[in-house]
N, C-alpha and C positions, 0 to 999 in steps of 0.2 A: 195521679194526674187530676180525677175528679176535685178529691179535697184541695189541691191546690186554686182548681178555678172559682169553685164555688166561696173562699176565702175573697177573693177579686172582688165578688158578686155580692157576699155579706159584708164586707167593709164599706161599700157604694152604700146599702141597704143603711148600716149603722150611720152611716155621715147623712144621709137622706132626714133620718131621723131624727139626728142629731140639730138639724137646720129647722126642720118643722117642727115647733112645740107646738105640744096639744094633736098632733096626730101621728096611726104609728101605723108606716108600714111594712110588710113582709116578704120575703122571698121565696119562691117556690118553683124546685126544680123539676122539669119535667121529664120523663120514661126516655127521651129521643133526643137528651142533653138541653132541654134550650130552659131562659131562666126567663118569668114571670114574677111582673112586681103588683100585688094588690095590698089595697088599704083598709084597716077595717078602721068601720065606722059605725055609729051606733045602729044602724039601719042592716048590720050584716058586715061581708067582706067582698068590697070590689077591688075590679081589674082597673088598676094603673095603667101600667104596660103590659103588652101583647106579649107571646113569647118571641125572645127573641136570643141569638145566640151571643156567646158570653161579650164581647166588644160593644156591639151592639147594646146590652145590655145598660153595661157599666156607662155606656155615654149617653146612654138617655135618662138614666138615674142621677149620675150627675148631674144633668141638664137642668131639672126638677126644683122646685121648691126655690127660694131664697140663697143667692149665690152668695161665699164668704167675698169680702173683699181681702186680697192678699194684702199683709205690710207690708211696710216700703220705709226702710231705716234714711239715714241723712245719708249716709257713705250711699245706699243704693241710687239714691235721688241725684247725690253729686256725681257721680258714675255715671248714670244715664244724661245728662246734663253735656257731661265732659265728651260723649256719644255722637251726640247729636254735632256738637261743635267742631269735629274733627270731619264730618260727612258732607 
């Protein structure tokens, strides 16, 4: 069960990452289950986030950093289009 959460927890961490270029930060699980996010910076390694438990975790990681904008195809757009007109 552990490795499955902590999977949750380092895929948040990799897209965090993945969004911020030029900074890298880490995850680190604590003795009493809960998951902390710090940054290292050239000054050391600070605390991002607090510990918090795994849900928690993953929606504040999310939250973080430069958010993707999702695509949006023509079919998607004509679909929500055709949505709205029928409401």
């Amino acid at each position: 069960m552990t490795a499955r959460r902590s999977t949750r927890a380092t895929a948040a961490v990799a897209r965090l990452n993945e969004r911020c270029a030029g900074r890298h930060f880490l995850m680190v699980m604590t003795g009493d289950g809960l998951f902390v996010l710090r940054e290292r910076t050239a000054d050391g390694v600070q605390e991002s986030v607090a510990a918090l438990p795994l849900d928690d975790f993953v929606k504040a990681v999310n939250a973080l950093g430069p958010q993707v904008v999702p695509r949006v195809t023509k079919n998607d757009a004509a679909f929500a289009k055709q949505l709205v007109k029928k409401t």
